[in-house]
N, C-alpha and C positions, 0 to 999 in steps of 0.2 A: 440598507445594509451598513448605511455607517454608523461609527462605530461597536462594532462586533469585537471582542474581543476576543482571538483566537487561541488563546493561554486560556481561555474557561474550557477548552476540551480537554484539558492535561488529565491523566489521572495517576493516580498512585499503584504500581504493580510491584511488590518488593521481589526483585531478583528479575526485573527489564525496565525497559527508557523507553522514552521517547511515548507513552503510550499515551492514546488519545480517541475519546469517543466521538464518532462524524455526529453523534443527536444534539441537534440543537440548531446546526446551521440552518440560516434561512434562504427561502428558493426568493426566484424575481417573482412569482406570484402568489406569494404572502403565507405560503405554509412552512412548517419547519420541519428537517428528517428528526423522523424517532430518535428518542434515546435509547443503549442499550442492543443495538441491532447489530451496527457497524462498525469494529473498533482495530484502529490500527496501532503497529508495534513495532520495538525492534526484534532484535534477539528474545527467545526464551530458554536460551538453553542454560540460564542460573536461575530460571524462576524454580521460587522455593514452595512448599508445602501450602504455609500463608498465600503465594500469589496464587495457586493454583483454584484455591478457594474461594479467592478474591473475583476471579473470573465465574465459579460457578455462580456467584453469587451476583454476578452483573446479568445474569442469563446466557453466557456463551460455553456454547457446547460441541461449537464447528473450525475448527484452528485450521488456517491454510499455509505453509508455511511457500515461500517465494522464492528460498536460498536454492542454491546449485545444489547437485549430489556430491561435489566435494565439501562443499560448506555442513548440508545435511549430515553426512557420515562422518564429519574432523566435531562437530557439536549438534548431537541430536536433542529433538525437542522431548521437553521429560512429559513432555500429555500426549506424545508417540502412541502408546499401549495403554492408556488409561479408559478402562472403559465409561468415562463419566463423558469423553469429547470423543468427537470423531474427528478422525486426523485427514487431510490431505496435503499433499505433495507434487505444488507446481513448479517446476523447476524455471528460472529466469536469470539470464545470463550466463549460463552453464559456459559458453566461450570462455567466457572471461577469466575465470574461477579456474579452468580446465589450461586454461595458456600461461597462468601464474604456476599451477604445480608442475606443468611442464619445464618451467623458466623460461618461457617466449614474452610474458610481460604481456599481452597483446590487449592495452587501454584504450578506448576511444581516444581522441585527440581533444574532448570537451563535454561537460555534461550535458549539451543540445545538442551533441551528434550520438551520447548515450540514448536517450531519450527519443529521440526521432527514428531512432535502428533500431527501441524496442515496438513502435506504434508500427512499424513498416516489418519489420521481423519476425516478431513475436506476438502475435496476431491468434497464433491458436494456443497457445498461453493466456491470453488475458481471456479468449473466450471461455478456456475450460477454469475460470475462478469466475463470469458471470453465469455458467451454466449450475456451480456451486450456489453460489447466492440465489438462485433463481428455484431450487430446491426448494419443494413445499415443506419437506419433513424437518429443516432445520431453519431457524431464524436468527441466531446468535451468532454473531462471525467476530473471529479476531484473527486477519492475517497482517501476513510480517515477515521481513527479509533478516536481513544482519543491523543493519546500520534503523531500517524503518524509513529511510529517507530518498531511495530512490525507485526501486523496484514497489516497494508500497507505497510512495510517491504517486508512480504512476497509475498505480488503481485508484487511490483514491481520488487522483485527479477527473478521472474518469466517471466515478460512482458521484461525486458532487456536480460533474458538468451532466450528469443524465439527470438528477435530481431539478438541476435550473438553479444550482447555486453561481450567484456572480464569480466573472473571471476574475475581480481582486482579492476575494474570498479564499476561493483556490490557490491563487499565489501565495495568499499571507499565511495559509494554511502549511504550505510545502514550504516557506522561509523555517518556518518553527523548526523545523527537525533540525537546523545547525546550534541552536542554542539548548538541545536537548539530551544529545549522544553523551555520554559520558566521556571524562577527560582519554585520552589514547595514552596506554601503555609503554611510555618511552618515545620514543622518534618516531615518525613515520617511514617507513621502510622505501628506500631510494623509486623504489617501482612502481609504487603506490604515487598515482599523479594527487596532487595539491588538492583540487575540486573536489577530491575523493570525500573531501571532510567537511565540503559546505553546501549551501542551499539557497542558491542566490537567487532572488526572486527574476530578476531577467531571463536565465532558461527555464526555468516555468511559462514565465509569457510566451515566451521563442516557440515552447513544446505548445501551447495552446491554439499560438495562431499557426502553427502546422498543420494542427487538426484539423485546423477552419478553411483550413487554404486549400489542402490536398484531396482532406476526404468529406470536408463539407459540413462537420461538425460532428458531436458524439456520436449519435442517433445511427447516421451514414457511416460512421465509422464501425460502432458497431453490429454493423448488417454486413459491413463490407467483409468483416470477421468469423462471420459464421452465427453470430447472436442473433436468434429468432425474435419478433416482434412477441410473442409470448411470453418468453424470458425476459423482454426487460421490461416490461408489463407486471410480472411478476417480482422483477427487483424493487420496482417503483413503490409497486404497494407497502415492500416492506422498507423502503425508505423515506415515502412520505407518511406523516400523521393527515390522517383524516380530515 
């Protein structure tokens, strides 16, 4: 696995960032996930006419989007009603998003207590996006939060540690998204904590060896989740090449 470089996943989506295809990484026993399958993102709520097609054209037909219902409804996705994709809507972090319109503010204290409160939390969220993947009628996927960096973060960390991609892989993989976001419009607003806008490879390791420590690794984690050994049997297939 050394040197991989984790910049050959980038792609070009005009009207989103941060985007990135999982095909290509390699597992510890020598196969690589498809191209084409699995692709993460940030926003799409300025993809334009061009990205739209750009995606049909990569094969994705299944958009899951991550954001809260306030996020959803303040910038909806424009492949919402399109019948070329099929849309769904997992909502993740909904607190958080719901205590800022409030004006409560209510921020984790760090992105390793975000991250560990989604693996502990939000547990039947992340199942019902691998019971999405696990769908026989669709194999295209591009899902995606706001930023692309934390909540799809965590999927993908997941969907590469079930693959049997290495734990440095994964980290380098989730470092990428701070050098990706597009520059922020003026200051960051006083409430909005600092972390908010990076992707430090340490809480990735932190959130990895949680996994290992508490629930025993993905596999157990996701069983402990409600993930049936058929579904992620069926994720497998469409993440590893033959």
């Amino acid at each position: 696995m050394a040197g991989f470089d984790v910049r050959r996943q980038v792609l070009e989506l005009e009207g989103s960032f941060n985007v990135r295809d999982l095909g290509g990484y390699p597992t510890r026993d020598g196969k690589r996930i498809q191209p084409r399958r699995f692709l993460r993102a940030g926003s799409l709520y300025d993809l334009s006419e061009k990205g739209r097609q750009t995606l049909l054209d990569l094969g994705v037909h299944c958009v899951i989007d991550l954001r809260s219902r306030v996020e959803r409804e303040q910038m909806p996705d424009p492949v919402e009603n399109l019948p070329e994709f099929t849309f769904h809507h997992v909502p993740m972090l909904d607190y958080i998003n719901s205590s800022v319109v409030a004006g409560e503010m209510s921020f984790p204290d760090s992105l390793e207590e975000m991250y560990l409160g989604l693996l502990d939390n939000a547990g039947h969220s992340f199942a019902q996006v691998f019971e999405l993947f696990a769908n026989p009628l669709c194999s295209g996927f591009l899902f995606h939060c706001t930023a692309g960096k934390d909540r799809t973060g965590m999927v993908t960390m997941l969907l590469l540690a079930l693959a049997g991609v290495e734990e440095d892989l994964i980290v380098a993989d989730y470092s990428l998204s701070e050098h990706l976001a597009p520059p922020a419009p003026g200051e960051r607003p006083h409430y909005v904590p600092a972390y908010a806008l990076t992707s430090p490879p340490e809480a990735m390791r932190v959130t990895l060896e949680y996994l290992n420590s508490r629930y025993g690794g993905v596999e157990p984690y996701l069983s402990h989740i409600g993930v049936t050994h058929e579904q992620r049997s069926r994720v497998l297939r469409k993440l590893l090449e033959e």
